[in-house]
mmJSON file of the N, C-alpha and C atoms, coordinates in Angstrom:
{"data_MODEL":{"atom_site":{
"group_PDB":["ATOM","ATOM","ATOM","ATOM","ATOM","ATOM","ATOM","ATOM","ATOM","ATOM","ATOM","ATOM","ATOM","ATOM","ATOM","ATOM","ATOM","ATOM","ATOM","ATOM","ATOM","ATOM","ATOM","ATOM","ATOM","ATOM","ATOM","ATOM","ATOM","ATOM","ATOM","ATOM","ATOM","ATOM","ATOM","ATOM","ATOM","ATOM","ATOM","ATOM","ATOM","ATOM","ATOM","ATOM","ATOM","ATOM","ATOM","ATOM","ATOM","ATOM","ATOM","ATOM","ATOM","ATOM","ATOM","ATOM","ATOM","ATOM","ATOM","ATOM","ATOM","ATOM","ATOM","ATOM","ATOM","ATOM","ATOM","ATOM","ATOM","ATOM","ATOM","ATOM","ATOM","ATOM","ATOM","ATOM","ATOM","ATOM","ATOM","ATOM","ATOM","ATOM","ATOM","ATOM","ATOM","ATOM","ATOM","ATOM","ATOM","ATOM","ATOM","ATOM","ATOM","ATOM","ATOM","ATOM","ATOM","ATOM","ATOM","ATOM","ATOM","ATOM","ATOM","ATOM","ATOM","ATOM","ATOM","ATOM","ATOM","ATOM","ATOM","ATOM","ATOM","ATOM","ATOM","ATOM","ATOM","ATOM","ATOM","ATOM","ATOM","ATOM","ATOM","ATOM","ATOM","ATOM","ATOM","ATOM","ATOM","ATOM","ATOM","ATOM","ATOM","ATOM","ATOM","ATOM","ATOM","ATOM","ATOM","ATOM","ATOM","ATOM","ATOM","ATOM","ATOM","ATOM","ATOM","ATOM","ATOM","ATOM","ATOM","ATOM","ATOM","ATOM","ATOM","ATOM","ATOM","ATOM","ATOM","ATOM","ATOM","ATOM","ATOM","ATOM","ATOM","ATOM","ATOM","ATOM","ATOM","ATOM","ATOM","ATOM","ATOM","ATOM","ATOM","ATOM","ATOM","ATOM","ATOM","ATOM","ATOM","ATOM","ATOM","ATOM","ATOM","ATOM","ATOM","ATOM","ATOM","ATOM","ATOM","ATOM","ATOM","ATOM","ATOM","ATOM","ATOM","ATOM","ATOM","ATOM","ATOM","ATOM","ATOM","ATOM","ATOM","ATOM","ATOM","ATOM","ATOM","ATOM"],
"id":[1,2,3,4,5,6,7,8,9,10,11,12,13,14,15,16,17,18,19,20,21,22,23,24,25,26,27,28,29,30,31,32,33,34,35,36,37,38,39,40,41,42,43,44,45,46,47,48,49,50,51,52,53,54,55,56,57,58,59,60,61,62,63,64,65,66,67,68,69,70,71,72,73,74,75,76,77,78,79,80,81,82,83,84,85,86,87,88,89,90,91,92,93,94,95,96,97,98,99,100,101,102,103,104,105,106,107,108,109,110,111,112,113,114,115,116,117,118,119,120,121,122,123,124,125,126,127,128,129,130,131,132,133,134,135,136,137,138,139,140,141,142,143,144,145,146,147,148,149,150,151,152,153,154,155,156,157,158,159,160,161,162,163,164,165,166,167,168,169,170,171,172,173,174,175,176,177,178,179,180,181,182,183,184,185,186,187,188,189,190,191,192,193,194,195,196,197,198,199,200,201,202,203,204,205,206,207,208,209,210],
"type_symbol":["N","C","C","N","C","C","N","C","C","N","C","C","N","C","C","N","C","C","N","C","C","N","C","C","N","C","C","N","C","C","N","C","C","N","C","C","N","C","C","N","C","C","N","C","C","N","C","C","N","C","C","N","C","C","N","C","C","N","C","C","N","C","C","N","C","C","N","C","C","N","C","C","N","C","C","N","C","C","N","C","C","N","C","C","N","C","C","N","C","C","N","C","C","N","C","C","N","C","C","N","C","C","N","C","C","N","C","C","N","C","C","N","C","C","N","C","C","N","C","C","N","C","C","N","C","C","N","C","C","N","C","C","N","C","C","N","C","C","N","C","C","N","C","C","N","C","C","N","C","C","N","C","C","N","C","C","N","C","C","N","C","C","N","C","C","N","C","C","N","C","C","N","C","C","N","C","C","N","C","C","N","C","C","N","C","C","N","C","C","N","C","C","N","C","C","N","C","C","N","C","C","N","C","C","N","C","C","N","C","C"],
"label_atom_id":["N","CA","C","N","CA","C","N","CA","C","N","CA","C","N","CA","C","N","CA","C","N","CA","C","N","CA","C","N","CA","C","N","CA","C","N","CA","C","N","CA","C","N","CA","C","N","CA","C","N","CA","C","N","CA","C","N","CA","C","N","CA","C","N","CA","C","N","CA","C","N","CA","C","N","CA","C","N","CA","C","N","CA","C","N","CA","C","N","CA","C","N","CA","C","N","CA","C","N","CA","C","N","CA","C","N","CA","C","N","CA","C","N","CA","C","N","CA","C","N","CA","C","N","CA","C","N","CA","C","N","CA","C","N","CA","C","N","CA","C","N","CA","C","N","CA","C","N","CA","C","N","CA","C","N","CA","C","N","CA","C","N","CA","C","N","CA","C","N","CA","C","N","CA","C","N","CA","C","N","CA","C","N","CA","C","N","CA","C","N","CA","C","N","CA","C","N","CA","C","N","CA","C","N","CA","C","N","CA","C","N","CA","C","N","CA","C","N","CA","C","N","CA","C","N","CA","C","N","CA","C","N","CA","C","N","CA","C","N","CA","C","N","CA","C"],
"label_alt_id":[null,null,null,null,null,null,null,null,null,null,null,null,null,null,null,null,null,null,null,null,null,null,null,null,null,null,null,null,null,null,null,null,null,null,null,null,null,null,null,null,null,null,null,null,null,null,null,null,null,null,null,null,null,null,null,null,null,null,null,null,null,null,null,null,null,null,null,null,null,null,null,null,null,null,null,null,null,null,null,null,null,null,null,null,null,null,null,null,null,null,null,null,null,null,null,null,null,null,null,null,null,null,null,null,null,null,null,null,null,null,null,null,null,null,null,null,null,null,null,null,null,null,null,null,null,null,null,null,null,null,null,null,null,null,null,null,null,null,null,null,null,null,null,null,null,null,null,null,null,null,null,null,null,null,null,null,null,null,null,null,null,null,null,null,null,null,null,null,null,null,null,null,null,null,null,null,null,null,null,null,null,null,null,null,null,null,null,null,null,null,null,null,null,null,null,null,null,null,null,null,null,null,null,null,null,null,null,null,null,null],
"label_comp_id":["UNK","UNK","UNK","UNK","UNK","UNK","UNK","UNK","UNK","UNK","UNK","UNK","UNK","UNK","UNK","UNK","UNK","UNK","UNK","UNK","UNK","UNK","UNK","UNK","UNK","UNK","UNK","UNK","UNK","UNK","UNK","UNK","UNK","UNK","UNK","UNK","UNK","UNK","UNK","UNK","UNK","UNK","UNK","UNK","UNK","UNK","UNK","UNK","UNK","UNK","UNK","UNK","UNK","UNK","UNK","UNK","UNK","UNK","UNK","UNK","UNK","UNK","UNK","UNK","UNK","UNK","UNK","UNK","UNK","UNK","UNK","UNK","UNK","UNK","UNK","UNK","UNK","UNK","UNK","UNK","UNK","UNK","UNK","UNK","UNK","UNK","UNK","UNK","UNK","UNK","UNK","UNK","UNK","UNK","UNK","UNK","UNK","UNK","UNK","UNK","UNK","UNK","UNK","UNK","UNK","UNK","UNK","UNK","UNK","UNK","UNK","UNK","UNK","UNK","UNK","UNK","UNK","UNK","UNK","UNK","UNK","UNK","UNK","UNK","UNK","UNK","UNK","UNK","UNK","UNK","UNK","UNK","UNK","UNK","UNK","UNK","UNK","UNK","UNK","UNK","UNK","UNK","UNK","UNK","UNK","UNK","UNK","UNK","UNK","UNK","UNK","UNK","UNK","UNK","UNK","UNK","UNK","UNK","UNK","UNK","UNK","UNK","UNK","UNK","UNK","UNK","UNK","UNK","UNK","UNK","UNK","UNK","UNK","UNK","UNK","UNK","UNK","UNK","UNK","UNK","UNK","UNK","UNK","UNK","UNK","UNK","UNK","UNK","UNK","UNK","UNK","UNK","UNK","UNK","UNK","UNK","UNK","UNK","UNK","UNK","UNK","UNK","UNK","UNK","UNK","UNK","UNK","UNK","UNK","UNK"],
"label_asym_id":["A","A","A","A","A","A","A","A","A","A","A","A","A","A","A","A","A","A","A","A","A","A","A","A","A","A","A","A","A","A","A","A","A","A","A","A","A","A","A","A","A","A","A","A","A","A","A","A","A","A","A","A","A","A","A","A","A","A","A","A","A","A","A","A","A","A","A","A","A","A","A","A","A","A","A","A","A","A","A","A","A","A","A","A","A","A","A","A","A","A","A","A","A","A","A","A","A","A","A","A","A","A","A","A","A","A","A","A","A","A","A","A","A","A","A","A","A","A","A","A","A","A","A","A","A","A","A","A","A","A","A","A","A","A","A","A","A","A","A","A","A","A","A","A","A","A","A","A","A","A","A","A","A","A","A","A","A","A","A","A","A","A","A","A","A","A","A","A","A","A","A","A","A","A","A","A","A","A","A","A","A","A","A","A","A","A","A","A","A","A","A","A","A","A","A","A","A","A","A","A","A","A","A","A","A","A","A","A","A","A"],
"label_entity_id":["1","1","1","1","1","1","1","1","1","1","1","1","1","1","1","1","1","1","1","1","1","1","1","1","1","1","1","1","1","1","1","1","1","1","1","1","1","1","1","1","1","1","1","1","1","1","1","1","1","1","1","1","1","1","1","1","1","1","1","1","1","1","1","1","1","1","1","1","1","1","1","1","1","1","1","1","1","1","1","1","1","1","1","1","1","1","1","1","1","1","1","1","1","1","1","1","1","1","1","1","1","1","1","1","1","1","1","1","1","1","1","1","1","1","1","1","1","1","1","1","1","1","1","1","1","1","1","1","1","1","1","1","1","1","1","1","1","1","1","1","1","1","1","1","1","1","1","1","1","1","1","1","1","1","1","1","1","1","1","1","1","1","1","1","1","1","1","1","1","1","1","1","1","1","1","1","1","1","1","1","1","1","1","1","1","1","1","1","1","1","1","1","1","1","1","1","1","1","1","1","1","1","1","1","1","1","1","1","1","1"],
"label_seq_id":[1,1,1,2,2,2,3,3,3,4,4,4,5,5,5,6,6,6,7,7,7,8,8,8,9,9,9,10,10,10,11,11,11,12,12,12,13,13,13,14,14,14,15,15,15,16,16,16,17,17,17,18,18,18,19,19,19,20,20,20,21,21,21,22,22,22,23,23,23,24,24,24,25,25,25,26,26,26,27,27,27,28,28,28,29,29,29,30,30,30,31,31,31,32,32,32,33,33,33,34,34,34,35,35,35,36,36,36,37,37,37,38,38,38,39,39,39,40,40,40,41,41,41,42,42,42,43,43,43,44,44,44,45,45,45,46,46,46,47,47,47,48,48,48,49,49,49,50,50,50,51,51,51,52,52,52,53,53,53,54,54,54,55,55,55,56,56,56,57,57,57,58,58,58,59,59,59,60,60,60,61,61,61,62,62,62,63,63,63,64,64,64,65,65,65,66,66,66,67,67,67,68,68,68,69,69,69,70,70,70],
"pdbx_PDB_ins_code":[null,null,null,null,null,null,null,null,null,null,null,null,null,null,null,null,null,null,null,null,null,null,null,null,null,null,null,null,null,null,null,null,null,null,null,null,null,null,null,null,null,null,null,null,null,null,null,null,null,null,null,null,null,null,null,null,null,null,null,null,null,null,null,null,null,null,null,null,null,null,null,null,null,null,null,null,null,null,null,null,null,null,null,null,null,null,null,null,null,null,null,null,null,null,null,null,null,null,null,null,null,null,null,null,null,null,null,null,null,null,null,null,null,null,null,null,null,null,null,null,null,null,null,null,null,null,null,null,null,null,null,null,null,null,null,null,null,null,null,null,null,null,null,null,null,null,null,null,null,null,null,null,null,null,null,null,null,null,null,null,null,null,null,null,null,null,null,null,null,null,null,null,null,null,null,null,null,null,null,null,null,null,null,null,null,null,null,null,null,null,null,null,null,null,null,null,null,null,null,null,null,null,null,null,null,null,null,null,null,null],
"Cartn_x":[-9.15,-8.4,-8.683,-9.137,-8.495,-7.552,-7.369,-6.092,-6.395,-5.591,-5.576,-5.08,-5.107,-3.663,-3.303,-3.358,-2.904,-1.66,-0.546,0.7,0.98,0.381,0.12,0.308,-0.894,-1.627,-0.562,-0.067,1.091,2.344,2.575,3.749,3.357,1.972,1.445,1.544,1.375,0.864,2.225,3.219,4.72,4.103,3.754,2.646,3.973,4.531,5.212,3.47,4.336,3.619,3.387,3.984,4.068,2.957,3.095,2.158,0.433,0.257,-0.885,-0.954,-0.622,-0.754,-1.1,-0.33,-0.825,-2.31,-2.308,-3.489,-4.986,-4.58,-5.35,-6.25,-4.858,-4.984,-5.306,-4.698,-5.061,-3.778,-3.468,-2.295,-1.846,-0.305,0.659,0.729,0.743,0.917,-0.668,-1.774,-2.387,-2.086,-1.657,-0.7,-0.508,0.759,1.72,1.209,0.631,-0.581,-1.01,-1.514,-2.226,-1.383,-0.375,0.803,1.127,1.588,2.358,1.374,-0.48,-1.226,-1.497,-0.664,-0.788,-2.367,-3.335,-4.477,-5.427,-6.202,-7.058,-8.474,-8.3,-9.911,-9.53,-10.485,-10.39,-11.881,-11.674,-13.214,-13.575,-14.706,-15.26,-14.486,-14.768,-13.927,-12.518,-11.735,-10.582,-10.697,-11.228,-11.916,-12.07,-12.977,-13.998,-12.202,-11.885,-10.66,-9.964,-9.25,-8.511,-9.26,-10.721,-11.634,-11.855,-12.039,-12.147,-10.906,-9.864,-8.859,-7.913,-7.539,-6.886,-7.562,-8.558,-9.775,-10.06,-9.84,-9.836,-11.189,-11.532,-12.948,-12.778,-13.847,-13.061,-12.527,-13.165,-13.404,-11.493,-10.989,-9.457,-8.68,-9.131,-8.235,-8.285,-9.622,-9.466,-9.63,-8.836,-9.04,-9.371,-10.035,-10.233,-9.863,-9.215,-8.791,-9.099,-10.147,-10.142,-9.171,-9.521,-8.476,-8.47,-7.194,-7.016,-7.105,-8.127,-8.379,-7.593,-7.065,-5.839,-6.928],
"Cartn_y":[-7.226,-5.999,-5.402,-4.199,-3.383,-3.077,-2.711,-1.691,-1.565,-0.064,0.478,-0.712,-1.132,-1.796,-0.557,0.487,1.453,1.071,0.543,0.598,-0.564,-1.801,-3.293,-2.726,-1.532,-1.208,-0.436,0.336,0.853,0.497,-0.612,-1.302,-2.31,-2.619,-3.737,-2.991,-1.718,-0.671,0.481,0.36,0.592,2.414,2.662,3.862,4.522,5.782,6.456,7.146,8.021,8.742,9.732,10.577,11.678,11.549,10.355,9.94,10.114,9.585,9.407,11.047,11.075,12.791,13.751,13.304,14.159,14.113,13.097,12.246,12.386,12.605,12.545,13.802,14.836,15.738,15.826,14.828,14.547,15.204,15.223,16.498,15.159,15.539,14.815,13.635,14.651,13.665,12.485,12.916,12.367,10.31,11.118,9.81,9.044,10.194,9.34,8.329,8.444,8.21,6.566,7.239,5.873,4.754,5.117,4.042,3.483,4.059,2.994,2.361,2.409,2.379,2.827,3.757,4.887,5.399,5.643,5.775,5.401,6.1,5.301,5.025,6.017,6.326,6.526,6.391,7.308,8.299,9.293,9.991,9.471,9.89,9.464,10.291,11.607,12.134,11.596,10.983,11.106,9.327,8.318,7.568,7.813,8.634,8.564,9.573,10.06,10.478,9.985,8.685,7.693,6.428,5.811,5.922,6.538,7.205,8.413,8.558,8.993,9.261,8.225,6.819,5.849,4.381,4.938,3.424,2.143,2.414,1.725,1.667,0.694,0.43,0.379,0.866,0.643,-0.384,-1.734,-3.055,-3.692,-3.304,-3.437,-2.214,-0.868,-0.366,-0.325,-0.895,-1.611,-3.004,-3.376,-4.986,-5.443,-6.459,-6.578,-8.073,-8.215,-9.811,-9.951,-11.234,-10.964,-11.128,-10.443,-10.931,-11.866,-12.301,-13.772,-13.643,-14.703,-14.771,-15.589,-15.23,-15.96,-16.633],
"Cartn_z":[9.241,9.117,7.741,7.584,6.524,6.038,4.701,4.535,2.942,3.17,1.621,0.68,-0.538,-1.328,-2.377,-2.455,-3.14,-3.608,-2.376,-2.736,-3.874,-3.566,-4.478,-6.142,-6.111,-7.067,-7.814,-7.546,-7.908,-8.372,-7.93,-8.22,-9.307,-9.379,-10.351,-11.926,-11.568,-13.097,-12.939,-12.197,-12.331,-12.179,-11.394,-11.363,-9.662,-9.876,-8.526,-7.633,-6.711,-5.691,-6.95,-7.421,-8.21,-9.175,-9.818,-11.096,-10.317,-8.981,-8.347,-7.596,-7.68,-7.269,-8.203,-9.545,-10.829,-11.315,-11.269,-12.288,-10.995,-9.679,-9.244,-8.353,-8.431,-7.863,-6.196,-5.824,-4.262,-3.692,-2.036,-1.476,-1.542,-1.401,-1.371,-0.191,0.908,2.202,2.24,1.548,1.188,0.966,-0.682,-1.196,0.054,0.498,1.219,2.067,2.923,3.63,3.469,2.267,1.56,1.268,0.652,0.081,1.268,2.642,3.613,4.581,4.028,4.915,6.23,6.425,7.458,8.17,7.201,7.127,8.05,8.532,9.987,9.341,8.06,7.221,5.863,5.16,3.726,3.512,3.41,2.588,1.063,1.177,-0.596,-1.218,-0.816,-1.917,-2.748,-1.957,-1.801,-2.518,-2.477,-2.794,-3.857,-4.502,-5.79,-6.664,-6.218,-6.779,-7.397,-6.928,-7.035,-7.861,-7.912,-8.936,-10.018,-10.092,-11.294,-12.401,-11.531,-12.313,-12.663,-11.728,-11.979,-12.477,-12.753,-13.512,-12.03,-10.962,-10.163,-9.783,-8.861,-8.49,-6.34,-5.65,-4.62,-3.891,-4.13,-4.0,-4.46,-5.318,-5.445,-4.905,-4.204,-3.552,-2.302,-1.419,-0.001,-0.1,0.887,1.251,2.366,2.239,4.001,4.094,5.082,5.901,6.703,7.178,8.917,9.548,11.182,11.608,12.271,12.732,13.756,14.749,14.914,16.376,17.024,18.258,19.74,20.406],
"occupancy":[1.0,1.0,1.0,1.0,1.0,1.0,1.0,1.0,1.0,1.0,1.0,1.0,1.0,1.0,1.0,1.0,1.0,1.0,1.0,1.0,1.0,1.0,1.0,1.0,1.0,1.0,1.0,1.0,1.0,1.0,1.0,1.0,1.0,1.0,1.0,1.0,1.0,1.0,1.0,1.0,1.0,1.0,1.0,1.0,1.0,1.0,1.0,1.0,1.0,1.0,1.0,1.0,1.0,1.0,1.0,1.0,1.0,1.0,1.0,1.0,1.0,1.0,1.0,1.0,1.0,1.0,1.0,1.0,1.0,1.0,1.0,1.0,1.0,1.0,1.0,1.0,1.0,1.0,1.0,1.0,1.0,1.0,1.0,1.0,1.0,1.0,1.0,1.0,1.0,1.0,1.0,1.0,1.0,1.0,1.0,1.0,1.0,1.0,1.0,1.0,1.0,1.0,1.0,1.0,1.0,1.0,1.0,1.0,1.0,1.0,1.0,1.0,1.0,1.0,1.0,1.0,1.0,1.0,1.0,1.0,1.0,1.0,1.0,1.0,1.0,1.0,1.0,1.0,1.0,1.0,1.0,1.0,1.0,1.0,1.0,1.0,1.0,1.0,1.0,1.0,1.0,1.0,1.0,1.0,1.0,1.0,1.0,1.0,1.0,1.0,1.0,1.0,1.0,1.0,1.0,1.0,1.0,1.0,1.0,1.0,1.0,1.0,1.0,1.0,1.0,1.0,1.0,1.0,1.0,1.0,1.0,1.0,1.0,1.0,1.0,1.0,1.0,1.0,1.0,1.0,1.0,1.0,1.0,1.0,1.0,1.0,1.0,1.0,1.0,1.0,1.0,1.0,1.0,1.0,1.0,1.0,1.0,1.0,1.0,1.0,1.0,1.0,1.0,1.0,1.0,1.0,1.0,1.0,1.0,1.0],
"B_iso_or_equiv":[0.0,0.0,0.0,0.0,0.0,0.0,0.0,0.0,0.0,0.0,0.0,0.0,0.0,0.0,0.0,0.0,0.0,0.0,0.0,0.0,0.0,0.0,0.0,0.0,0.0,0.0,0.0,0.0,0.0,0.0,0.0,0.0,0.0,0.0,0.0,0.0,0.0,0.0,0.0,0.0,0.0,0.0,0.0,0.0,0.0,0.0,0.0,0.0,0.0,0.0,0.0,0.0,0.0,0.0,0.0,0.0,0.0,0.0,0.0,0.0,0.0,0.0,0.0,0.0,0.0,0.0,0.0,0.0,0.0,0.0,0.0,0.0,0.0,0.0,0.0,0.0,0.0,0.0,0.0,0.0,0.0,0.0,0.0,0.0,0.0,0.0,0.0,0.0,0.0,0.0,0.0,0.0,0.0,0.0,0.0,0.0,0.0,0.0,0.0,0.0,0.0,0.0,0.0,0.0,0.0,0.0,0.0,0.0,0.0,0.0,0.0,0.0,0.0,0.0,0.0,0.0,0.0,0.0,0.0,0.0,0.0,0.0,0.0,0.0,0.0,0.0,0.0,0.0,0.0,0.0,0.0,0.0,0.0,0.0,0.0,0.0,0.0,0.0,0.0,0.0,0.0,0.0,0.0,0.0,0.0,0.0,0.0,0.0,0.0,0.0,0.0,0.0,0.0,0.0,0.0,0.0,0.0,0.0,0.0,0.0,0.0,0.0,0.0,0.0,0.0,0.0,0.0,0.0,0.0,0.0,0.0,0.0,0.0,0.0,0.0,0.0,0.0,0.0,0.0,0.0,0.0,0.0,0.0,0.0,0.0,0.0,0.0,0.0,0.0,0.0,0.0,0.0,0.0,0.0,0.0,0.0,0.0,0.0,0.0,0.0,0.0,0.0,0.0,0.0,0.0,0.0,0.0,0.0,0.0,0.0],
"pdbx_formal_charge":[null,null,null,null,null,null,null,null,null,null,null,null,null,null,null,null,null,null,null,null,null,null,null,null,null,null,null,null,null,null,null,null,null,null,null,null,null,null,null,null,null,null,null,null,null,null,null,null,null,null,null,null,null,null,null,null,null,null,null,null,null,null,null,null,null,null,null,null,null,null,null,null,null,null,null,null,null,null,null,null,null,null,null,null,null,null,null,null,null,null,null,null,null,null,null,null,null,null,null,null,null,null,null,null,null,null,null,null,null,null,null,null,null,null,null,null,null,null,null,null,null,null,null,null,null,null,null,null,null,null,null,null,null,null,null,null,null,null,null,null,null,null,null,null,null,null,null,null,null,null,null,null,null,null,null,null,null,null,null,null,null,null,null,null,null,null,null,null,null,null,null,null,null,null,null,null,null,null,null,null,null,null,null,null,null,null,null,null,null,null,null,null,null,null,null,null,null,null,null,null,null,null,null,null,null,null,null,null,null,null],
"auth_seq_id":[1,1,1,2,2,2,3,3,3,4,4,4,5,5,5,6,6,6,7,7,7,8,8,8,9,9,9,10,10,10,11,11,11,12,12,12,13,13,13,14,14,14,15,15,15,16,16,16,17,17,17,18,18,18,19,19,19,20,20,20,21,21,21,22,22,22,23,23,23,24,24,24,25,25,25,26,26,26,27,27,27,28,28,28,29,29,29,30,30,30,31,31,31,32,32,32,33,33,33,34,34,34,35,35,35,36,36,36,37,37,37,38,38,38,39,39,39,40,40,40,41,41,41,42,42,42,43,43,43,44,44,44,45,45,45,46,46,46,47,47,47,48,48,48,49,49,49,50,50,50,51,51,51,52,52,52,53,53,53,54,54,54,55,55,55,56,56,56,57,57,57,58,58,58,59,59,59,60,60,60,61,61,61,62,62,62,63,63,63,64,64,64,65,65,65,66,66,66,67,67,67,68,68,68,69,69,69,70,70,70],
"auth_comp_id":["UNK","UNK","UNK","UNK","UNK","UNK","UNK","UNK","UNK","UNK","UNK","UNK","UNK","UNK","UNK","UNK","UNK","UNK","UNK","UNK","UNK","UNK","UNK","UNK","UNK","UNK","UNK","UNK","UNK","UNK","UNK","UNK","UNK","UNK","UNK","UNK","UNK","UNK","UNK","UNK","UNK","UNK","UNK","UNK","UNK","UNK","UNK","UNK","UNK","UNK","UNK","UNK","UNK","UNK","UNK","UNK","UNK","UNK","UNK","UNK","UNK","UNK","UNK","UNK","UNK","UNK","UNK","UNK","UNK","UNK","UNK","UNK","UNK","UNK","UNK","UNK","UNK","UNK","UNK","UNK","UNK","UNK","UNK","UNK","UNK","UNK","UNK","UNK","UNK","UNK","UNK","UNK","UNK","UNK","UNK","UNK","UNK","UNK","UNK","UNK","UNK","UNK","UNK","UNK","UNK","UNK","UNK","UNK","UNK","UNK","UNK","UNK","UNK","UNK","UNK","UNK","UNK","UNK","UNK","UNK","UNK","UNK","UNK","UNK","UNK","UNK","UNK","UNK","UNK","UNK","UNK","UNK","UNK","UNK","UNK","UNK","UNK","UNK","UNK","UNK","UNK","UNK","UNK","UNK","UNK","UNK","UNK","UNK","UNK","UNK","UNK","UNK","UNK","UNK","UNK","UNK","UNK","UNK","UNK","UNK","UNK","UNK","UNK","UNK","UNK","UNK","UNK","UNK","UNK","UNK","UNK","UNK","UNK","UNK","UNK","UNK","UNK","UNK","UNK","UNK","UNK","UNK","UNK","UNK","UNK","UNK","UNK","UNK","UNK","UNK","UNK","UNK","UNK","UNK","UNK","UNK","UNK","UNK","UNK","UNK","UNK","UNK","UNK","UNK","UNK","UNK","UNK","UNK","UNK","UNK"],
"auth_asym_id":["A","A","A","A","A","A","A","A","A","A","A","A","A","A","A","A","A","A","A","A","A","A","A","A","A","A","A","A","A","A","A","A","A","A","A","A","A","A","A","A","A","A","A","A","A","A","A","A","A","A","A","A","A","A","A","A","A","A","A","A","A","A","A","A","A","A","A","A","A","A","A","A","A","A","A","A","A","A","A","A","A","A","A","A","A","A","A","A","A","A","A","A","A","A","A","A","A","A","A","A","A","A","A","A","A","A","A","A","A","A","A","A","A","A","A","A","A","A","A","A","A","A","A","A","A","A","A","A","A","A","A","A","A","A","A","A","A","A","A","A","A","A","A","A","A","A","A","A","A","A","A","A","A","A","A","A","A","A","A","A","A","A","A","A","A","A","A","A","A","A","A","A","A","A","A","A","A","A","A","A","A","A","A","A","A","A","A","A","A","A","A","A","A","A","A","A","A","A","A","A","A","A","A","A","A","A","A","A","A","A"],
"auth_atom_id":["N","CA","C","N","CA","C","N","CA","C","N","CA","C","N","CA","C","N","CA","C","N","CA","C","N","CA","C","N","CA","C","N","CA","C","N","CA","C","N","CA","C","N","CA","C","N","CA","C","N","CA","C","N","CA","C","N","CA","C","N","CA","C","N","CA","C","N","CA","C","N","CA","C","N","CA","C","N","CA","C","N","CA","C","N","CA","C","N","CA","C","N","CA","C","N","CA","C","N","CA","C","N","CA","C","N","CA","C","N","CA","C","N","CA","C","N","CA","C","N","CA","C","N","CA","C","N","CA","C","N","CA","C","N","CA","C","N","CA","C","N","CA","C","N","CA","C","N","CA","C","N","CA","C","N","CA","C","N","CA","C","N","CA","C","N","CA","C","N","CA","C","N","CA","C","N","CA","C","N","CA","C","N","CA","C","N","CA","C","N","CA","C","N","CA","C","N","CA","C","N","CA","C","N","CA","C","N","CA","C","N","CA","C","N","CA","C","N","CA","C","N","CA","C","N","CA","C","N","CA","C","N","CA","C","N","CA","C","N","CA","C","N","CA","C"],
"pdbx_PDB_model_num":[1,1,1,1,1,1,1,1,1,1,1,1,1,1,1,1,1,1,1,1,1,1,1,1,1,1,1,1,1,1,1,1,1,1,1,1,1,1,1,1,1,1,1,1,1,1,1,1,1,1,1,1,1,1,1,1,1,1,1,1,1,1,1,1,1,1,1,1,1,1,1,1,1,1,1,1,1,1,1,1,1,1,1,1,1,1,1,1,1,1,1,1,1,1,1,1,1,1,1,1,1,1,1,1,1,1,1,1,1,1,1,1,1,1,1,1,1,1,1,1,1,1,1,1,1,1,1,1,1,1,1,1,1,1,1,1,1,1,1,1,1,1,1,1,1,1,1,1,1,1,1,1,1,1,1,1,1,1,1,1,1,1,1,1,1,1,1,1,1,1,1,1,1,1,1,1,1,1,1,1,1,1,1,1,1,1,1,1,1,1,1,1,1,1,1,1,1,1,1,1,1,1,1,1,1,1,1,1,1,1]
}}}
C-alpha cells in the first residue's frame, strides 16, 4: 500500500494545514487531501511543491507497505 505521510510529517515539525498551505502555496483542499490520505494520486507538481518549500524529499513524504496477503 501507499500513502501520503504528510500528516506524520506535520505533527513531527508541529507544522498546521495553514502553515503547509502558506509556505507552499498549494489549494487548500489540496492539503486537505493529503493530510487524511484521501488522495488516489499526487502530481509532481504538487510533489516538487511540498519538496521545495518544506525541505522534504519524496521518499519521506510517500510510503509504501506491502500489503497483506489472506
Amino acid at each position: 500500500m501507499i500513502r501520503i505521510s504528510l500528516d506524520k510529517i506535520m505533527k513531527a515539525e508541529g507544522w498546521d494545514q495553514k502553515y503547509v498551505i502558506e509556505k507552499t502555496g498549494l489549494n487548500r483542499n489540496t492539503v486537505k487531501s493529503l493530510v487524511a490520505n484521501a488522495s488516489t494520486r499526487i502530481d509532481f507538481p504538487t510533489l516538487n511543491a511540498l519538496c521545495k518549500n518544506l525541505g522534504l524529499t519524496p521518499s519521506q513524504i510517500i510510503e509504501y507497505t506491502p500489503d497483506k496477503e489472506e
